[in-house]
C-alpha positions in Angstrom: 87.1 40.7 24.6 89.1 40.0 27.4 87.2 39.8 30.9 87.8 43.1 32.7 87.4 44.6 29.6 83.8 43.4 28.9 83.5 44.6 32.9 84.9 48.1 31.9 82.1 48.3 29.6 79.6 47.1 30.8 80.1 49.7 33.8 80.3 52.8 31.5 77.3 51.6 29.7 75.6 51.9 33.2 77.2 55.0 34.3 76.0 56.6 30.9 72.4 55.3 31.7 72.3 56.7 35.4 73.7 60.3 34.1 71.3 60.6 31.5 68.5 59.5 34.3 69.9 62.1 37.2 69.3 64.6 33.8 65.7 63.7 33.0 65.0 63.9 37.0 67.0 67.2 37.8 65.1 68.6 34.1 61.7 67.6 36.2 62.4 69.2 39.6 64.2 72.3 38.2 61.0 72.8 36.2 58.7 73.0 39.5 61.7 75.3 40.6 63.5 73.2 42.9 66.9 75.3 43.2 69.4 72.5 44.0 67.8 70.2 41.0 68.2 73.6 38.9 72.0 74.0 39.8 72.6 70.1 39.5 71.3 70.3 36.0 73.3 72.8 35.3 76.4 70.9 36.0 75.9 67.7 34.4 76.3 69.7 31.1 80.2 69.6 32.3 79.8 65.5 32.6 80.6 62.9 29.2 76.9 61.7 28.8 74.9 64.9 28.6 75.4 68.1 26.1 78.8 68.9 27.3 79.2 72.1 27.2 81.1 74.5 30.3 78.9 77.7 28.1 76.0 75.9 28.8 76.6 75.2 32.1 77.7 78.9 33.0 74.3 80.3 31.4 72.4 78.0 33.2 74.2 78.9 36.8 73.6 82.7 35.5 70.0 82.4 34.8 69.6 81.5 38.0 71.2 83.4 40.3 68.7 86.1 38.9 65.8 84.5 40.6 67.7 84.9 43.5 68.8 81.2 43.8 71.5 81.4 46.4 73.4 78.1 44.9 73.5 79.6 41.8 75.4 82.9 43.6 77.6 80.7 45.5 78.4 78.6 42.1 79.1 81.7 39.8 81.7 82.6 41.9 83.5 79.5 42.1 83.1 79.9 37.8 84.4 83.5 38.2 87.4 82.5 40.7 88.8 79.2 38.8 86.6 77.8 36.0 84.0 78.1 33.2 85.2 82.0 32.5 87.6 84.3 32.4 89.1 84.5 35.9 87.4 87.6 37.9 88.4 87.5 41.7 85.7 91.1 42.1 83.4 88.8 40.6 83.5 86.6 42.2 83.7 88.1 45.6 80.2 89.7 44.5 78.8 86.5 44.1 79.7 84.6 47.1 78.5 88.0 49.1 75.5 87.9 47.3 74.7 84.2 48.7 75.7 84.6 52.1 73.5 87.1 52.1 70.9 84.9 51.1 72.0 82.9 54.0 73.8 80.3 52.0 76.1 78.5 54.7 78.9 77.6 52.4 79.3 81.1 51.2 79.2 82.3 54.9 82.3 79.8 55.7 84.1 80.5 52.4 83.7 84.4 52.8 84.4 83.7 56.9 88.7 83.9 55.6 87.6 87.3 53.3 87.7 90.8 54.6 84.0 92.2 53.8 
């Protein structure tokens, strides 16, 4: 095996190992309800190394947004306005409402260009 290449490896062999450790510490802290662990666990399911899977992570950003998580409203409306679903622009309006409502500051500046 040529140099770089054994280099190549050697770094997606690590990269694999830290994903899978972010995973095992997001599952831990989104089980004693900590909300940006719970959102960050739902988008490693999108990343090579975990159960990749875009379904998954849309349920998991669904789920919740019901508890009131306003990360989880902010993120379903990114889903809703260019990936993970079916494209929904109302949608996804309703969701980044929702979390500036919830006094999420990124929905605030993304809904700050949007007529309410």
């Amino acid at each position: 095996m040529h140099y770089s290449n054994l280099v190549i490896a050697i770094i997606k062999e690590l990269e694999l190992k830290l994903i899978k450790k972010r995973h095992l510490n997001y599952k831990i802290a989104a089980e004693k309800d900590h909300k940006m662990a719970q959102n960050n666990l739902a988008f490693l399911y999108k990343i090579e190394g975990t159960e990749k899977s875009l379904k998954k992570t849309f349920i998991g950003i669904k789920m919740q947004q019901k508890n009131g998580n306003e990360i989880a409203q902010y993120n379903l409306g990114i889903c809703y306005q260019n990936e993970g679903v079916k494209k929904d622009e109302t949608q996804a309006f309703e969701y980044y409402k929702r979390s500036a409502e919830n006094e999420y500051v990124n929905a605030q500046f993304h809904l700050g260009g949007k007529r309410i």
